[in-house]
C-alpha positions in Angstrom: -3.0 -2.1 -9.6 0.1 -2.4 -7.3 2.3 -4.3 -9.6 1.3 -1.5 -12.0 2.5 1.2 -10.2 5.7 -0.6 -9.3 6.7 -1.3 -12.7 5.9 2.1 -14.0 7.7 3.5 -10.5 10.7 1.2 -11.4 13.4 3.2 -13.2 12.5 6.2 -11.5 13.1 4.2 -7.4 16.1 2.0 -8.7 18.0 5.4 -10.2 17.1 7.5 -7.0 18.1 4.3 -4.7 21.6 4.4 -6.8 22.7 7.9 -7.0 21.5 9.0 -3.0 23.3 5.6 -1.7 26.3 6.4 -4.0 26.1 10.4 -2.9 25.5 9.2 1.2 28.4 6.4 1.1 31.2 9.3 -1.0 30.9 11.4 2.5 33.3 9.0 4.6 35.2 8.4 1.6 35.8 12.4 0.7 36.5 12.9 4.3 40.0 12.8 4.9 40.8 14.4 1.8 38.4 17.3 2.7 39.6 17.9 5.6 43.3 17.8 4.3 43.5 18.6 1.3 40.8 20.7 -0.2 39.3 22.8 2.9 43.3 23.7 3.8 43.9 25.1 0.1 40.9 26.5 -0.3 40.7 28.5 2.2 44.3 29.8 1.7 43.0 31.2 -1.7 39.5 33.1 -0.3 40.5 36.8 -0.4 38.8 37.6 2.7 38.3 35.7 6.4 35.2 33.8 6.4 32.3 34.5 9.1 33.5 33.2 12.4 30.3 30.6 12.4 31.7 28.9 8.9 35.1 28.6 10.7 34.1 27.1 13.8 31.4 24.8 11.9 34.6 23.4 10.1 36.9 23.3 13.1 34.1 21.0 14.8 33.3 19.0 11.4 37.2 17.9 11.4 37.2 17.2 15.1 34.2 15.1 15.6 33.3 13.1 13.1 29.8 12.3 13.9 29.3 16.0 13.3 30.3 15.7 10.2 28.1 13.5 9.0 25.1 15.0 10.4 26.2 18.2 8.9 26.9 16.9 5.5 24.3 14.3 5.2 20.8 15.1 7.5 21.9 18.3 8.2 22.4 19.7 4.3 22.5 17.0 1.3 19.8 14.5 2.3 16.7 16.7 2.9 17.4 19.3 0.0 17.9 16.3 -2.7 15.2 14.3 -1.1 12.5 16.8 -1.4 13.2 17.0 -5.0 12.9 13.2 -5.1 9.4 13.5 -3.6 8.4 15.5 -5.9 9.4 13.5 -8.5 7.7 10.7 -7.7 4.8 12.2 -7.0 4.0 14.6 -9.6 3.1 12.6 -12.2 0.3 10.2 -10.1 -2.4 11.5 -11.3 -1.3 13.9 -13.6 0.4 11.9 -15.9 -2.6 9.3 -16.5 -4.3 12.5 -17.0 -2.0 13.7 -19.4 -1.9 10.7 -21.2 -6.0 10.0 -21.5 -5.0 6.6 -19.6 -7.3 7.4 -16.3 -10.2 6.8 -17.8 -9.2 3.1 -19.1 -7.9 2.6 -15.5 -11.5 3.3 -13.8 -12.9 1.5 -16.2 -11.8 -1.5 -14.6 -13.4 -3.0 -11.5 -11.1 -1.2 -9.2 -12.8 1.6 -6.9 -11.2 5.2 -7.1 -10.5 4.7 -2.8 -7.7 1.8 -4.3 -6.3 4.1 -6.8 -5.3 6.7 -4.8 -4.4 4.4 -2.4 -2.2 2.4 -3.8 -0.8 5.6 -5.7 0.0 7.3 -2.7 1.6 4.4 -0.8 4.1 3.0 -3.3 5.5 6.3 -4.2 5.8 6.8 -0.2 7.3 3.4 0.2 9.8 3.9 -2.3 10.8 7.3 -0.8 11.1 5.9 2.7 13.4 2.8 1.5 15.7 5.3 -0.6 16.0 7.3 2.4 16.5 4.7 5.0 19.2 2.7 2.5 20.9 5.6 1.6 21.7 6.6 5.5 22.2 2.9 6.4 25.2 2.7 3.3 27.2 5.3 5.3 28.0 2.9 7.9 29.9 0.5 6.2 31.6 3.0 3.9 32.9 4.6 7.5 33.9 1.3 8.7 36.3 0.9 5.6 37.9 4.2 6.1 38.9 3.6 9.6 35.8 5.2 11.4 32.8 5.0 13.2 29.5 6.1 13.3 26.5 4.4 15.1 24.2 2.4 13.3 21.3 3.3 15.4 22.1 7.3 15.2 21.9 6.6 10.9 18.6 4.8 11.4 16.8 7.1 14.5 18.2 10.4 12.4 16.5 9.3 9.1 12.9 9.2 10.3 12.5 12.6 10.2 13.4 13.4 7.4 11.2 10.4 6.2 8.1 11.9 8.1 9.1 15.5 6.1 9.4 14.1 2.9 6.0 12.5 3.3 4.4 15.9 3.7 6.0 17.3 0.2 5.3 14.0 -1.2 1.3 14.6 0.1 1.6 18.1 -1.3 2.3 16.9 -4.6 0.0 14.1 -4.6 -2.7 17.0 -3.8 -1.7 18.9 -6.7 -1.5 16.1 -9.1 -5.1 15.3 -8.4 -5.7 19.0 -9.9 -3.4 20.0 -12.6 -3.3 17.7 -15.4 0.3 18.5 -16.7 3.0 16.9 -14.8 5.7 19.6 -15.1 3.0 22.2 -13.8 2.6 20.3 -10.7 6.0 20.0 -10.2 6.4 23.8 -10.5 4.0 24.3 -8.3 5.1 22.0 -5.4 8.8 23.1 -5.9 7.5 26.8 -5.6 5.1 25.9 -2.4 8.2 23.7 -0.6 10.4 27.4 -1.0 7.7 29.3 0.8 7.6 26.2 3.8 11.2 26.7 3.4 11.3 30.3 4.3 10.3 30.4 8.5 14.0 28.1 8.4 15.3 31.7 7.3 14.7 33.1 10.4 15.6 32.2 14.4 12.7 32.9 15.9 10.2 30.8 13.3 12.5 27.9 12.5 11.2 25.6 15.1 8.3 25.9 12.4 10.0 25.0 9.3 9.6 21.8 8.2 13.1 21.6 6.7 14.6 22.7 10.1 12.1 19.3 11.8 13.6 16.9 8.7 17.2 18.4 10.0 16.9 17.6 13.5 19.7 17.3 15.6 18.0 15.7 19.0 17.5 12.5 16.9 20.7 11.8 15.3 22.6 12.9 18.5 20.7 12.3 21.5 18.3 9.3 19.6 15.1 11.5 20.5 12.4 11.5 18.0 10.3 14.8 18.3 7.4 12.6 18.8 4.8 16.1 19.1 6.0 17.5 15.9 5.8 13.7 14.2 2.2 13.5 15.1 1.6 17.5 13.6 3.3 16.8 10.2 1.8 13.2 9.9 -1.7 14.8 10.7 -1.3 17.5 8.0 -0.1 14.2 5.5 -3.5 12.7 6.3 -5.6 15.9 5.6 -3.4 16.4 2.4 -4.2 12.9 1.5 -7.9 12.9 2.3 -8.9 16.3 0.3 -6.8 14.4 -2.7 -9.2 11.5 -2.2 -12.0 13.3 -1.9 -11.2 15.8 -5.1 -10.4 12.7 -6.9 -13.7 10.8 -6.3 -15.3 13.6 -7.7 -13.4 14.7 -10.8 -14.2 13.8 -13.9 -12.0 12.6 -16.3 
């Protein structure tokens, strides 16, 4: 069952793994021409000033590089391209066997339906977690050949919550593959659920409540403090996510 999963998992990690490590390792590279280059002449072209916010977000991005980073990478890039990775991988776990009348064959073998959606759910979350984690760790040697420096431990510490985030979207759509049988509807459907978690993040006063905003955070790349509270919330709601899939999955007939 698990070397099943892997090998029909294997294309889809080994492509993610290459473009977000490729993506995470071009932000040192790109950074002295951004700041020198592009940024200077582009803004000499806008027609009007920017916001006072978007200039002053720049004027700290070129002065402290660590800022940068975090701004480009956990701060923007990694969440937004990582939730559609989740939901890539985990759309099509039970609605593509569906799909494909292949379920049925697959229970038909002496393997219990508490396996299945085990194994299911954790090699798609292992996968997501080592693309993740690889990704981040790649920027560290790409800022050592460039001439800067970045802490290893702020790359690693910073990651995890956007690991923990991704494993609730990734829950989410492992939830809804269990119910729709067609693989683009349940991707659909958790891309149009992660805009609605996305929207509180719109908003001052209910950000602290968006889970993009908690897969952002800045007290963990920065200060090396995991929100430890808001971990052990999300990480909850991923178990109650995973146990109504199990249980809906037990009892669905296929």
């Amino acid at each position: 069952m698990l070397w099943k999963e892997l090998r029909e998992s294997r294309w889809r990690f080994i492509i993610g793994l290459i473009v977000f490590v490729l993506f995470a390792a071009s932000l040192p590279l790109l950074y002295e021409w951004l700041f020198k280059e592009f940024l200077k002449e582009t803004l000499k072209t806008i027609p009007f000033p920017l916001p006072k916010e978007a200039l002053a977000q720049i004027e700290l991005m070129e002065k402290q590089y660590d800022f940068y980073i975090w701004s480009q990478w956990f701060g923007k890039n990694l969440y937004q391209f990582s939730t559609i990775l989740a939901i890539l991988m985990g759309m099509g776990l039970f609605a593509s066997e569906a799909s494909k009348q292949t379920m049925e064959f697959l229970l038909s073998k002496p393997i219990s339906r508490n396996r299945v959606a085990l194994v299911k759910f954790l090699v798609g979350a292992l996968e997501i977690a080592i693309i993740v984690a690889v990704s981040s760790f790649s920027i560290y040697p790409a800022a050592k050949f460039t001439g800067h420096d970045v802490e290893l431990s702020r790359l690693i510490i910073g990651s995890v919550p956007t690991c923990v985030g991704l494993l609730l979207i990734y829950a989410l759509t492992f939830f809804f593959s269990s119910l729709v049988d067609d693989p683009v509807k349940v991707g659909v459907l958790s891309a149009v659920t992660a805009l609605l978690l996305s929207i509180p993040g719109w908003f001052s006063k209910t950000r602290a409540y968006s889970i993009f905003a908690f897969m952002q955070n800045k007290e963990a790349f920065f200060q090396g403090k995991l929100p430890w509270l808001e971990i052990a919330v999300v990480l909850g709601f991923v178990l109650l996510f995973y146990l109504a899939t199990l249980g809906y999955f037990k009892q669905k007939d296929y």
